[in-house]
C-alpha positions as CSV (number, residue, x, y, z in Angstrom):
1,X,136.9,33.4,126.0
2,X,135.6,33.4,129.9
3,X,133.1,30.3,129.6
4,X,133.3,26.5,127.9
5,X,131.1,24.2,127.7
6,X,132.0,21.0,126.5
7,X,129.0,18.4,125.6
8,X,129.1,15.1,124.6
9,X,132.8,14.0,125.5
10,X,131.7,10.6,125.1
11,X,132.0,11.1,121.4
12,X,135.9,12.6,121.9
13,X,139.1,10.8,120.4
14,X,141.9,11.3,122.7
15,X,144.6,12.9,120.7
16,X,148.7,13.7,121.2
17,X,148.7,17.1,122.9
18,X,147.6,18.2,126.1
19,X,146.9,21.4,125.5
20,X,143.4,21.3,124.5
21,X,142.5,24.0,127.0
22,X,145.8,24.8,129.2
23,X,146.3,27.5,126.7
24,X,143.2,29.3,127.1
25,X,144.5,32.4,129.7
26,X,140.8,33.8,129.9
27,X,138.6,30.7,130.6
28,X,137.3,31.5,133.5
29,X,134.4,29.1,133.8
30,X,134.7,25.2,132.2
31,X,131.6,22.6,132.0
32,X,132.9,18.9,131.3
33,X,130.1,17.1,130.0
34,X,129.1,13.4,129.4
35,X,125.6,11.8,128.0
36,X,123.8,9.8,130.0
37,X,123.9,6.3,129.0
38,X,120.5,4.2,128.9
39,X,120.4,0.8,130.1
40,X,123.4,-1.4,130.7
41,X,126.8,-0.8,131.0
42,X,129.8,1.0,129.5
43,X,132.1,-1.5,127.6
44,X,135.8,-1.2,128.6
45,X,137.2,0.6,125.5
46,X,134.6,3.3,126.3
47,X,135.1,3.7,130.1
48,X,139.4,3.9,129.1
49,X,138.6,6.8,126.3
50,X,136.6,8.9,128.2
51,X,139.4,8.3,130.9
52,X,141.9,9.2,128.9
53,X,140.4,12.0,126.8
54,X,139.8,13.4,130.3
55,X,143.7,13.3,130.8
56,X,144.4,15.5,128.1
57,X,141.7,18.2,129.0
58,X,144.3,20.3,131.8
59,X,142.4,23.3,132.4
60,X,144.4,26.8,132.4
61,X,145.5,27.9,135.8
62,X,143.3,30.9,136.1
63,X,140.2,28.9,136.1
64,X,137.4,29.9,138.7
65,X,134.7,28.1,138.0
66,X,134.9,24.2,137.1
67,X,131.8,21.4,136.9
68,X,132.0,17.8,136.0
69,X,129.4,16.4,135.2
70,X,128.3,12.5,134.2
71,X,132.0,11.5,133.8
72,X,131.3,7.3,134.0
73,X,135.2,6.5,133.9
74,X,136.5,4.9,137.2
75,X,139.5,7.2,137.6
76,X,139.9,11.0,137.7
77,X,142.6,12.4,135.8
78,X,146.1,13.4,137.7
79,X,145.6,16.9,137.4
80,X,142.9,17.2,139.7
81,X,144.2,18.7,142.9
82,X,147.5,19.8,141.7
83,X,148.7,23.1,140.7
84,X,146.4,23.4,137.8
85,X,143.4,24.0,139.7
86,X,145.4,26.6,141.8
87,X,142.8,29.4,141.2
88,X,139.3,27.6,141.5
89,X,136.6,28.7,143.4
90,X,134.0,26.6,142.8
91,X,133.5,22.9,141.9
92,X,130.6,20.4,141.1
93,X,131.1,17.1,140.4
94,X,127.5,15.8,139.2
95,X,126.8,12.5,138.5
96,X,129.3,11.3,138.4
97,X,128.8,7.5,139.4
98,X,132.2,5.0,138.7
99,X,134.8,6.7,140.8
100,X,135.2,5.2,144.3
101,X,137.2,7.9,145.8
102,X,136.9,11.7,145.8
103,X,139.7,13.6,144.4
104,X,142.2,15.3,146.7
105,X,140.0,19.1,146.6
106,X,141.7,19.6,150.5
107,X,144.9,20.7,148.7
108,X,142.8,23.2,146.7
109,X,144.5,26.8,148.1
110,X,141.3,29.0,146.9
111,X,138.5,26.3,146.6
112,X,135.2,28.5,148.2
113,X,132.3,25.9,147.0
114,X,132.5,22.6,146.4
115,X,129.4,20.7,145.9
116,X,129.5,16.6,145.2
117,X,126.1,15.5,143.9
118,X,125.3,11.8,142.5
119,X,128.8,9.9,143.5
120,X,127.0,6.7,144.5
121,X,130.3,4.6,144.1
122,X,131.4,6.0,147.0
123,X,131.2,3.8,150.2
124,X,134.4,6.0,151.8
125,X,135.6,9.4,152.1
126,X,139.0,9.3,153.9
127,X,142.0,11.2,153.5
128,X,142.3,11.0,150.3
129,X,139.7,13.9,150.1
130,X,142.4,16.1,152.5
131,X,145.2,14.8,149.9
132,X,147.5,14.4,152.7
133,X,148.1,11.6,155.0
134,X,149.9,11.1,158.7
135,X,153.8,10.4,157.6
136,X,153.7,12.8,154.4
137,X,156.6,15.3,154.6
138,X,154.2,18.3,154.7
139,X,152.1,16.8,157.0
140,X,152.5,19.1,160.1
141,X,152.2,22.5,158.0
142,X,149.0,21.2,156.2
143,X,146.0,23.8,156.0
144,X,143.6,21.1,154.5
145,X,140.5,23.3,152.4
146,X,141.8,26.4,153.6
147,X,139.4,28.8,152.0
148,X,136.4,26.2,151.8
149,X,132.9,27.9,153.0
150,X,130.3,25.5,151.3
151,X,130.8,22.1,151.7
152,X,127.3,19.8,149.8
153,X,127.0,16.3,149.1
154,X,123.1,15.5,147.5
155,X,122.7,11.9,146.6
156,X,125.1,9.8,148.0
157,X,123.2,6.2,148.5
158,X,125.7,3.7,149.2
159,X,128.2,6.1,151.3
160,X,128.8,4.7,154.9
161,X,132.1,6.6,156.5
162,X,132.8,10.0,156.7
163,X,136.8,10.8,158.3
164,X,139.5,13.2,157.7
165,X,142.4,10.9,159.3
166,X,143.1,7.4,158.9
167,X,142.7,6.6,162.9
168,X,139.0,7.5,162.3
169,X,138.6,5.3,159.4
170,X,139.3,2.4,161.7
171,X,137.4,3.9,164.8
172,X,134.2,4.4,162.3
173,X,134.5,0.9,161.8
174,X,134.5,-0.3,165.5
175,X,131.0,0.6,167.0
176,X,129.4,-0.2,169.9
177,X,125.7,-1.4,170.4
178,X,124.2,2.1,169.8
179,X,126.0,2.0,166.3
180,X,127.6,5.6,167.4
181,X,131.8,5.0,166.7
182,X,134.0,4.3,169.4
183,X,136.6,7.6,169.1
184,X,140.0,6.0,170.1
185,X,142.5,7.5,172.8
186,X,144.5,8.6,170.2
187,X,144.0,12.5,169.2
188,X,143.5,12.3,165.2
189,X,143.9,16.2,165.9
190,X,147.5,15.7,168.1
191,X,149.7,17.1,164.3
192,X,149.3,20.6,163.8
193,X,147.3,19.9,160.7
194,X,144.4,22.4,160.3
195,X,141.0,21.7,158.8
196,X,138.0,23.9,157.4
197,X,139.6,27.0,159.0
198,X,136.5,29.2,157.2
199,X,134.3,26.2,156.6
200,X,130.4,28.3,157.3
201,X,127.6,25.9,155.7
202,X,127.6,22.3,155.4
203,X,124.5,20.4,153.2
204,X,124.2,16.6,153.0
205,X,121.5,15.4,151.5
206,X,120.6,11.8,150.5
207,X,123.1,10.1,152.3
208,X,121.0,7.2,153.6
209,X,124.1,4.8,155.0
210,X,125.8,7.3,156.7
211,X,126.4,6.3,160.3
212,X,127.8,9.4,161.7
213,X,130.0,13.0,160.7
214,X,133.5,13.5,161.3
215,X,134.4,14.5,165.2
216,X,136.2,17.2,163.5
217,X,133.2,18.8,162.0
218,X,131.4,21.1,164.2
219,X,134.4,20.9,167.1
220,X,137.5,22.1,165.1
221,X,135.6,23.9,162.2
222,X,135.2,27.1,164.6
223,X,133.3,28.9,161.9
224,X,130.8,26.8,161.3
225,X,127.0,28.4,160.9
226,X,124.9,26.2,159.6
227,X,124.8,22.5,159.1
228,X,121.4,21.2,157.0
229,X,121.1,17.1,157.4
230,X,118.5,15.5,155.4
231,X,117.4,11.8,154.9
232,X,120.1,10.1,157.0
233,X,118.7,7.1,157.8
234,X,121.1,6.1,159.3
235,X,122.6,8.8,161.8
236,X,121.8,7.9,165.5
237,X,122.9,10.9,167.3
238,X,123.8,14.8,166.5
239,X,125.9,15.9,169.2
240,X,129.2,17.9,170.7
241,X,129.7,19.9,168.3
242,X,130.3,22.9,170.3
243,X,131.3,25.2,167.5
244,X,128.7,24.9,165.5
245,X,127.2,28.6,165.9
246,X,123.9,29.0,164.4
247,X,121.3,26.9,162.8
248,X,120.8,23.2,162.4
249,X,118.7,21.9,159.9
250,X,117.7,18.0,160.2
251,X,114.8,16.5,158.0
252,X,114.2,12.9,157.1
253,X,116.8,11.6,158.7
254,X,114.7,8.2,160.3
255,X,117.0,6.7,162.7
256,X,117.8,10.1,164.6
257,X,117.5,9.1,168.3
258,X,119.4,12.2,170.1
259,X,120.4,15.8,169.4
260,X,122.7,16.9,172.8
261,X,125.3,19.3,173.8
262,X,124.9,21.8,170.5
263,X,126.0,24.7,172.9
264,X,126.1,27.7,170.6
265,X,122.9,26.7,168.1
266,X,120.2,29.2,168.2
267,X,118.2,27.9,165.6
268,X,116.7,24.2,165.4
269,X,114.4,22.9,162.3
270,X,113.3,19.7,162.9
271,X,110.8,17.3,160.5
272,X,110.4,13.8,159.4
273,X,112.3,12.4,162.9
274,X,109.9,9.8,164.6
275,X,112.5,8.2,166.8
276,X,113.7,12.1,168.1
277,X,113.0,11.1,171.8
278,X,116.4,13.2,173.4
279,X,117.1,16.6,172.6
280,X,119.1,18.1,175.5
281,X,122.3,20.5,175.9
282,X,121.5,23.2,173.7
283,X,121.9,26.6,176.0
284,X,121.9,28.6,173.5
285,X,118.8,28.0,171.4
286,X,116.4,30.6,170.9
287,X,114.4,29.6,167.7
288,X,112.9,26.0,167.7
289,X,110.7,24.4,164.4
290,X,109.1,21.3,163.8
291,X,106.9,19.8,161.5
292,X,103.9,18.6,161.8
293,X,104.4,15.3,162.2
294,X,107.1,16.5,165.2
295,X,104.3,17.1,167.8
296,X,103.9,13.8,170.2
297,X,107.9,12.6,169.6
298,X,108.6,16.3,170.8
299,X,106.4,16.3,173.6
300,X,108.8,14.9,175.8
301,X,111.7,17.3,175.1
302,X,110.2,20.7,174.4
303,X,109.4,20.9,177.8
304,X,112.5,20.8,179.1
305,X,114.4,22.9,176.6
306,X,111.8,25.9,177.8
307,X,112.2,24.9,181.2
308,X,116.2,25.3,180.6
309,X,116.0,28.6,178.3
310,X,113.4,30.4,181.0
311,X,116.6,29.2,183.5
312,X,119.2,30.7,181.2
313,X,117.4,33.5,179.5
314,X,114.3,34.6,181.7
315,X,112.2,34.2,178.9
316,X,110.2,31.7,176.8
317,X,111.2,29.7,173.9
318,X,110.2,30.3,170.6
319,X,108.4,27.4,169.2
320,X,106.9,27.1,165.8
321,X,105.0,24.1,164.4
């Protein structure tokens, strides 16, 4: 057997054994899946049975392919990011709407796609998504996500800071009148920890509390393509991130003010940004989109991005509306 589906857990007794699935040496691909619930909330005794029930469900350690999805306890099991997910490629968690943390998928040594859709307890993701901290023994020799490619959050309402290291956590927390974070002196980066060495696409989506990305993303993430922001309400500026090689994609995202020093971008998509009034710093763009709704806020940077790419390039822009 290469595929599981598993519907319904709700209605699952927790038994003796954990060996439910562990045993299964073909699974390849495993769906966890809870009901809904309708109005109101989950009583106790059902929140600790589908918590423990999910305990005993160890997948085998050649699984690829694993998707949670409406899970509604408060806690993931302790297997998640140990050796039992050794050989997964791909993870969704969906809906799933109790946990306030993320599990620790940056000690995941094949993880390729992970996509985190509908965690609206989340107000925080720290390092406890690396699953390694500043003073843990394995610190310094750390590859955090070392395979990761896709990174996708959809759906994230009440989520406000985004870090990798605990000196950013507090920095993201100290911000000046602008609302962009104060970076403090100290370099977050100074360990020899590495982070999203083949990292190419990042997706987030419905994040409307947001205030800003990690200062690692897009500066130390030196494959990254394409980074797609949309309805980020609360995101002021996009900018140094020098790495970042190809296209950006921003939508919807309201409070957007400034988009500067994006040297390597060639492509920019732009809608649904009526406070866009900076775009500067990007030498290497030769594709530019905006909506409709883009044309007066954008009057008064286009010009100077063709003014700069005739300098740089001896020809003109492309600009599509």
């Amino acid at each position: 057997m290469r595929y599981l589906s598993l519907v319904k857990l709700e209605r699952a007794a927790h038994c003796s054994t954990n060996t439910v699935l562990i045993d299964k040496k073909h699974l390849k691909t495993l769906i966890l899946e809870w009901t809904k619930h309708g109005e109101g909330s989950y009583s106790e005794e059902n929140v600790s049975n589908v918590e423990k029930v999910f305990e005993q469900l160890i997948p085998p350690p050649n699984l690829e392919d694993l998707s949670i999805v409406r899970f509604f306890g408060q806690r993931y099991p302790t297997w998640f990011g140990t050796t039992c997910l050794s050989s997964l490629l791909y993870m969704k968690l969906i809906e799933v709407r109790s946990c306030v943390e993320l599990p620790p998928f940056g000690q995941l040594p094949n993880l390729k796609f992970l996509r985190i859709d509908g965690a609206h307890a989340v107000t925080k993701v720290g390092p406890e998504f690396v699953g390694c901290k500043k003073g843990d023994p394995v610190y310094n020799e750390l590859v955090a996500f070392p395979k990761l490619e896709c990174l996708i959050f959809k759906d994230m309402p009440n989520w406000e800071v985004w870090s990798f290291f605990e000196e950013e956590v507090v920095a993201a927390d100290v911000r000046g009148e602008d609302g962009v974070a104060e970076i403090l002196k100290e370099d977050t980066q100074s360990a020899r920890l590495q982070l999203l060495p083949h990292l190419l696409q990042v997706q987030l989506c419905g994040c409307p509390k947001l205030r800003d990305l990690p200062q690692q993303l897009g500066k130390d993430t030196a494959c990254l393509k394409e980074l797609s922001l949309r309805e980020l309400n609360n995101l002021k500026a996009m900018e140094d991130r020098p790495v970042l090689s190809e296209l950006l994609f921003i939508g919807n995202c309201e409070g957007l003010e400034r988009i500067c020093n994006l040297r390597q971008v060639t492509k920019l998509r732009v809608f649904g940004c009526p406070n866009l009034s900076h775009v500067e710093g990007l030498d290497s763009l030769q594709q530019l989109r905006l909506g409709k709704d883009m044309q007066e806020i954008s009057s008064r940077w286009v010009p100077g991005l063709q003014e700069q790419h005739r300098r740089l390039h001896g020809e003109d822009l492309d600009v599509y509306t």
